[in-house]
C-alpha positions in Angstrom: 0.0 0.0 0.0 3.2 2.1 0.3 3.3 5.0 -2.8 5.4 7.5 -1.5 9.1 7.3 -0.6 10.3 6.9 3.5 10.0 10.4 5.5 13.2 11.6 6.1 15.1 11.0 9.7 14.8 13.2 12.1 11.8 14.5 14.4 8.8 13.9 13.4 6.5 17.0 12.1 3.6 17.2 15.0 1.5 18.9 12.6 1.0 15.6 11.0 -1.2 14.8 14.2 -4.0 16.7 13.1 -7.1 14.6 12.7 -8.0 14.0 9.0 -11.5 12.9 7.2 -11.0 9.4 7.3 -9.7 9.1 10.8 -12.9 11.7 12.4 -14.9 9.2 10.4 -13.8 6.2 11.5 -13.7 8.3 15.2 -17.4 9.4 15.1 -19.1 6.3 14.4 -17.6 4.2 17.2 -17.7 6.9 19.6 -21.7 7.4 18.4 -22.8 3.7 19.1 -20.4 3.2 21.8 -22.0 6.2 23.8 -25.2 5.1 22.9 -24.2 1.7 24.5 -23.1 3.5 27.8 -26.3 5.4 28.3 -28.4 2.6 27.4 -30.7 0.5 30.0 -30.1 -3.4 30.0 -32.6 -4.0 27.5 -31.0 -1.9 24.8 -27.6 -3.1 25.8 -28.7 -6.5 24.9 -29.8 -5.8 21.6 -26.7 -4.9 21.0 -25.2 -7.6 22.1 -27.2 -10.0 20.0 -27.3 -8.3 16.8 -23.7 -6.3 16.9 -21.5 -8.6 18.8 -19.4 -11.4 17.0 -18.5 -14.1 19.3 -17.4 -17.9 18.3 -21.5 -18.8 18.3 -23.0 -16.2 16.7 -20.4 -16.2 13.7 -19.8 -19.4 12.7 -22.9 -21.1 14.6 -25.2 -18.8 13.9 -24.8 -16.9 10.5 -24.3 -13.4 12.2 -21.3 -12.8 9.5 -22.3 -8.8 10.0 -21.4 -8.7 13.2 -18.0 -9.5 11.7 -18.4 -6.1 10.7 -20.2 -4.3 13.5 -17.9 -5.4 16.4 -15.1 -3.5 15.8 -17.0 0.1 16.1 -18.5 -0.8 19.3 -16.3 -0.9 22.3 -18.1 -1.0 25.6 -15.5 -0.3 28.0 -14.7 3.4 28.9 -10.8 3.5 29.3 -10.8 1.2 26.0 -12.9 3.7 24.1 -10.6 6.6 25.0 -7.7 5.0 24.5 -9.0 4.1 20.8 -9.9 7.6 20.3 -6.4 9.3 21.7 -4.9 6.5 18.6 -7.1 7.8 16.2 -6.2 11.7 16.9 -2.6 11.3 17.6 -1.4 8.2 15.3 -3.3 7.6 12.6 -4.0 10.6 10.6 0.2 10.1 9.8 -1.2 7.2 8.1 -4.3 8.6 5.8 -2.2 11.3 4.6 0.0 9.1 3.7 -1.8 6.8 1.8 -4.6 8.9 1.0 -8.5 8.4 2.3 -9.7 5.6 0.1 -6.6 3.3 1.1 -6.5 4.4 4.8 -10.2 3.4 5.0 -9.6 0.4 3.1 -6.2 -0.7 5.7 -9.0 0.1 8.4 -11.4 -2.2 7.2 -9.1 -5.2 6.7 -7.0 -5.0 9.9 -10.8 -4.7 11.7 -12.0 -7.7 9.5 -8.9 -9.8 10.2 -9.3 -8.9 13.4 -12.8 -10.3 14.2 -12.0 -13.4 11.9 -8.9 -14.7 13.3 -10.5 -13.9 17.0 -13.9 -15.9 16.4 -12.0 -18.5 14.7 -9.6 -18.9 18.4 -13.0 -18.7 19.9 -14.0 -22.3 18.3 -10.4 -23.4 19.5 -11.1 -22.4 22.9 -14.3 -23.4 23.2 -14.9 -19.4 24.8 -17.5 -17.4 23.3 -15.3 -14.1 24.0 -16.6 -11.4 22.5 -14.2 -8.9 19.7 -15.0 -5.4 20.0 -13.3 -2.2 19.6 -10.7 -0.7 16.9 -7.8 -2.4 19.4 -7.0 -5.0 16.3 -6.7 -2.1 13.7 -5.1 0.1 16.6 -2.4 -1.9 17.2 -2.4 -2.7 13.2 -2.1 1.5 12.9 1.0 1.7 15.6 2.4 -1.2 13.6 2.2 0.2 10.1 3.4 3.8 11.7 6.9 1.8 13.0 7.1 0.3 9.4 6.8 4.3 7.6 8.4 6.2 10.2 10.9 4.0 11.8 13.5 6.6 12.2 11.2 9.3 12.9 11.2 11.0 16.6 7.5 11.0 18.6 6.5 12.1 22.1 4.2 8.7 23.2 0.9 10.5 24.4 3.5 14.1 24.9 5.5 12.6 27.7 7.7 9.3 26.5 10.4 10.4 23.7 11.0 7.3 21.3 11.1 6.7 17.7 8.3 5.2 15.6 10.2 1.8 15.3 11.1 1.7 19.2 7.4 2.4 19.6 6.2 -0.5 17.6 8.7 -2.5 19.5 6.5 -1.5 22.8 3.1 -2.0 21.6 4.2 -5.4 20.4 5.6 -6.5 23.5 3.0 -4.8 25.9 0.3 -6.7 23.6 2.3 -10.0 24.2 2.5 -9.2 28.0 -1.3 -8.4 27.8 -2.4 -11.6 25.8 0.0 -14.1 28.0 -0.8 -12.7 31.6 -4.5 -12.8 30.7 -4.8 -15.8 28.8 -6.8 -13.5 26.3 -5.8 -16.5 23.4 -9.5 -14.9 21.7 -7.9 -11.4 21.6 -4.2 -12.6 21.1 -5.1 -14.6 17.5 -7.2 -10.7 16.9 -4.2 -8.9 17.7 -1.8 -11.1 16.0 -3.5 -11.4 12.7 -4.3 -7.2 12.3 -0.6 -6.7 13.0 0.7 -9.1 10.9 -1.7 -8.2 8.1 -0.8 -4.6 8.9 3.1 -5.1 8.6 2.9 -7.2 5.3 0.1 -4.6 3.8 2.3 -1.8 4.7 6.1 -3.3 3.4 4.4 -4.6 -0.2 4.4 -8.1 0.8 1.0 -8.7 0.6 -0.7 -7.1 -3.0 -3.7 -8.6 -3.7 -4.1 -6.7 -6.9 -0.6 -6.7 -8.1 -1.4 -10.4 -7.7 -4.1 -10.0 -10.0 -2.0 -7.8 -12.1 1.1 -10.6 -12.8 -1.5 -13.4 -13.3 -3.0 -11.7 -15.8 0.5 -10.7 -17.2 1.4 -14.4 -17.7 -1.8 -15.6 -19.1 -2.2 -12.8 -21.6 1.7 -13.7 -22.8 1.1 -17.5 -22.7 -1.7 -16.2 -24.7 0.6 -14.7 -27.2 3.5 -17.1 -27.5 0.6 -20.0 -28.9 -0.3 -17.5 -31.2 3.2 -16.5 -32.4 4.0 -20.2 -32.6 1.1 -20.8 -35.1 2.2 -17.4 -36.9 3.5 -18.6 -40.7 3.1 -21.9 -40.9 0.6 -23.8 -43.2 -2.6 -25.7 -41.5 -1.0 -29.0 -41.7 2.0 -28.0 -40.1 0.5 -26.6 -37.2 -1.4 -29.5 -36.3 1.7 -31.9 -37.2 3.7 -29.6 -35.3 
């Protein structure tokens, strides 16, 4: 997903840290429903639950595939939603102006989906409905990707804690580890694991699905043209003998 060339070393431009389109949208819709969860009565809450939850059972038991979907912009825990949000107004709008809207949006929606996947999945391992909610997956996908761009680049961690963008990754990846093994949060680990991963290899041009596309279609059109270049010249009978 990478188009432009590496930043250049040295501290990094704070005025990138101004929240952009994408990011305020991604911003507003999970802080939206996840407000309306914490205001809600029990009823409502369960609603929720049911239809906008994905767990192990209702996934891959029950056909919910939206929730697949709908999980990651609800986040029902407080510290979890601020967190989410500071991310999303500190972090990430590096990101969307990096790549643009359209692919920001797009790196959003497959870190969330991988996410949800790979954590339901662990949930049929487990035998633990746990439920995956939140932007943590894509979150920790975002500080990922930002290591990857802006390795060499100088931050303040929340204003206070001077690192670089690679030294930062570092962190999140081993607080996440710390997190997942002291817990025994295997649901949320397989979540975590898969956005990161997904967002390293998305980020470093390992993983192209369309250039994919692009050199299959490459081959096939010139296997296409070498058989008719070999049939090019020759009489009927010799092509068929031949």
């Amino acid at each position: 997903m990478t188009r432009r060339r590496a930043p250049r070393q040295g501290r990094f431009d704070t005025s990138q840290f101004r929240i952009t389109r994408g990011a305020l949208i991604l911003l507003f819709i999970q802080a939206g429903l996840s407000l309306v969860w914490l205001l809600s009565d029990l009823s409502v809450r369960d609603a929720m639950i049911q239809w906008l939850t994905p767990t192990a059972d209702s996934v891959w038991h029950h056909g919910k595939v939206w929730t697949l979907v709908t999980g990651p912009v609800l986040e029902p825990d407080f510290a979890s939603l601020l967190f989410q949000v500071l991310v999303l107004w500190l972090f990430v709008p590096a990101l969307e102006r990096w790549w643009g809207t359209k692919r920001f949006l797009l790196f959003a929606l497959y870190t969330s989906l991988a996410g949800t996947v790979a954590g339901t999945l662990m949930g049929l391992v487990t035998g633990m409905p746990y439920p995956i909610l939140g932007y943590d997956p894509f979150v920790y996908g975002s500080i990922v990707a930002f290591g990857i761009l802006y390795g060499r680049q100088h931050v303040q961690f929340f204003g206070v804690l001077p690192m670089t963008g690679r030294q930062l990754m570092y962190g999140i990846i081993g607080f996440v580890a710390l997190f997942v093994l002291l817990g025994k949060r295997w649901e949320m680990g397989a979540a975590y694991a898969a956005s990161m991963g997904l967002a390293a290899m998305l980020t470093s041009g390992r993983w192209n699905p369309k250039l994919w596309w692009y050199k299959w279609r490459h081959k096939r059109l010139r296997r296409h043209l070498a058989v008719m270049d070999g049939g090019r010249g020759k009489k009927p009978d010799e092509t068929l003998l031949n």
